[in-house]
N, C-alpha and C positions, 0 to 999 in steps of 0.2 A: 456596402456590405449587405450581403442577405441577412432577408430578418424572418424566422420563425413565429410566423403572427398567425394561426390559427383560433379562432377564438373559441372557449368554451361557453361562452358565454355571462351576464352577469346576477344575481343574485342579491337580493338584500339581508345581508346577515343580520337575525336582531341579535340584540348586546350580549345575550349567553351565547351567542355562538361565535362571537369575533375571538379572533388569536388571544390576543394579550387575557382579554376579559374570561376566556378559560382556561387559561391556564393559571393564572389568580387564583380562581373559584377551584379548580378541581382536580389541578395538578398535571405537571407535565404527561402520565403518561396517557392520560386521554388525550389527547392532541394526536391528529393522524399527522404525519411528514409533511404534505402540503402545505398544514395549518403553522410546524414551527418553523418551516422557511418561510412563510410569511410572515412570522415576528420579526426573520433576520433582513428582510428585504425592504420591511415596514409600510410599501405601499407599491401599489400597481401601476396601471396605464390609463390613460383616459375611456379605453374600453372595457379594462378587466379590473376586479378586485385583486387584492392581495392573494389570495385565497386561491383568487381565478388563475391567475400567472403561475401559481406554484405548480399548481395540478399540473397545465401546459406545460411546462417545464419539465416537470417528472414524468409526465405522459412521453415528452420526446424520447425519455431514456427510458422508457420500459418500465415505469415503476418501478427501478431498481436504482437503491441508493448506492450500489458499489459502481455501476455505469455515471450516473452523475458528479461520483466521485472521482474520475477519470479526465471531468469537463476543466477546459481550461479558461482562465480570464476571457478569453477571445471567444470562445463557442458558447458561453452565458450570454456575455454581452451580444448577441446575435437574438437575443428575445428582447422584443418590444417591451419597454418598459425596464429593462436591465440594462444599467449602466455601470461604469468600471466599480464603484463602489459597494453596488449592492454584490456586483459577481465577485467581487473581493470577499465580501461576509458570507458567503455560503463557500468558497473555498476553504476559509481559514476555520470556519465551523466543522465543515467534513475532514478539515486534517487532525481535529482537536480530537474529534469523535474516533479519528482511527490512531491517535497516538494512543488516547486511553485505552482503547485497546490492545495496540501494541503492550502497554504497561502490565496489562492486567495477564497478558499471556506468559511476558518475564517470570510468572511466578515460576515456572517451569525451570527447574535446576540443572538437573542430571540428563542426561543425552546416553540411554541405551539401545535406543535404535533411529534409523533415518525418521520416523515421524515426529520422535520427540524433537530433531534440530527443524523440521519442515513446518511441524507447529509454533516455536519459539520466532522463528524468522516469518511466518506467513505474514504477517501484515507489516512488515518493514519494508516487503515487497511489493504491498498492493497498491494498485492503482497506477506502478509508474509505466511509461512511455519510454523510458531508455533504460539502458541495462547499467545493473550496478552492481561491484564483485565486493562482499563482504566472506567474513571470516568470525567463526564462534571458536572461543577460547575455554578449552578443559583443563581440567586439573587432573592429577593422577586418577581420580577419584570420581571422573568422568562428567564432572560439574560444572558449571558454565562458572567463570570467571569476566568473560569479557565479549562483547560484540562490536567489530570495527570494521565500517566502510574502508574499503582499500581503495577503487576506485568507481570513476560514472561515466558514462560517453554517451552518444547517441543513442536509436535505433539497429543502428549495424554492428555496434558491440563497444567492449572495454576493453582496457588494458589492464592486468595483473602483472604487477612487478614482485616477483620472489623476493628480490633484498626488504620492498617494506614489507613482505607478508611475513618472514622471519626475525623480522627485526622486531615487528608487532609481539611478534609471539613470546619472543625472546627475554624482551623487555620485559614482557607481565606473568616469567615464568610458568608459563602455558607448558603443558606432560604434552599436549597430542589440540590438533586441528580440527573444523569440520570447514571444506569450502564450500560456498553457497555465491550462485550468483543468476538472474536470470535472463529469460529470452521474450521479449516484446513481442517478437513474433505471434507466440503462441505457440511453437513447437517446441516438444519435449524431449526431440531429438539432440544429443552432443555434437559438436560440431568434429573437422578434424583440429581447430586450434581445440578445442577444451580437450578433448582426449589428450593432445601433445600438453597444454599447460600443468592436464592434473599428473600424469609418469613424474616431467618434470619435479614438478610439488612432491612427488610419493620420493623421489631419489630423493632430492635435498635435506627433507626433514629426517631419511633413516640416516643420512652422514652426520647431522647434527642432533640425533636421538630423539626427534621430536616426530611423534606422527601423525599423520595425513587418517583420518579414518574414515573422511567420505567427502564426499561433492556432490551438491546437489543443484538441478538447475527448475527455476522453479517458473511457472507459464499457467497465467490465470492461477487458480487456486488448489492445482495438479503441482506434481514435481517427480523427477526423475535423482534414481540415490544411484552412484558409482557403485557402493558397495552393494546394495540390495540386485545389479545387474550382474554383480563379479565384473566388474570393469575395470577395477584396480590394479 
């Protein structure tokens, strides 16, 4: 397997400046990225420090932690010095870091336009590699009650089954809908299945008084509203 072995070189950190030993003394948020994936990886390669590895690492991805967070077990362990365990602890790290913030966005209740569902749902979204069709749950009162994965597939799309997306709704006495699901691709564009599945969606729920009030399909951290296009 190729390996990503560029070196930056090595450095002798004195003892204020090693990971653990500052973030002791002076608290997580001095610590640059490099520095706390190297708490998580705990040690380098024969040629590079901790420290050194991290940078390389982050360097391959752009200094951006929402690219690194995209990295899988497989594309980690392709740097020298990363084996399946340390690339396990910066996965499991970077999903922690984006649940809580998933949590912290939930604060967000009420759904009175496509941003407020495109904000609630943006990081449920991020970082995946196949498409996944979820479903936000309002109340008469236009408030979030519930959010539920319906389905996940590859890269080439998903399946939306209407019986479980009514049945969902049904169930948790949901007033009206928002669909949301996205595109790996990167295009913002509707396809002709999503135009045919949201009509569908839009008939079913006015026979069973339940309405559909948008569809959004979301690509990197853009997204496209049905309602905001009149595509409804």
């Amino acid at each position: 397997m190729e390996e990503y072995d560029h070196k930056l070189g090595i450095k002798m950190w004195a003892e204020e400046d090693r990971p653990r030993e500052k973030l002791l003394q002076n608290g997580r948020r001095h610590l640059t990225d490099a520095e706390l994936i190297a708490i998580l990886i705990g040690s380098g390669n024969k040629d590079e420090t901790s420290v050194d590895l991290s940078k390389r690492i982050l360097s391959f991805y752009e200094n951006k932690l929402t690219k690194l967070g995209k990295a899988s077990i497989q594309d980690l362990s392709k740097f020298k010095g990363i084996g399946e365990a340390k690339a396990l602890s910066i996965v499991a790290a970077l999903e922690l870091g984006l649940r809580r913030k998933e949590t912290e966005e939930e604060q967000i209740v009420e759904v009175t336009a496509s941003s407020d569902a495109h904000k609630y749902l943006l990081q449920t979204f991020a970082d995946l590699n196949h498409e996944e069709f979820w479903i936000l749950l309002l109340n008469r009162s236009n408030r979030i009650i519930g959010k539920h994965l319906i389905s996940k597939g590859g890269q080439a799309g998903t399946i939306a089954d209407p019986k479980i997306i009514f049945k969902i709704a049904l169930e948790n006495n949901a007033a009206s809908i928002v669909l949301a699901h996205n595109h790996p691709s990167g295009s913002l564009k509707p396809s002709e299945s999503d135009d045919k599945l949201t009509k569908q969606l839009i008939r079913s729920g006015e026979m069973l008084s339940l309405l559909v009030v948008d569809h959004l399909i979301f690509a990197n951290e853009k997204y496209y509203s049905y309602k905001d296009n009149d595509n409804m």
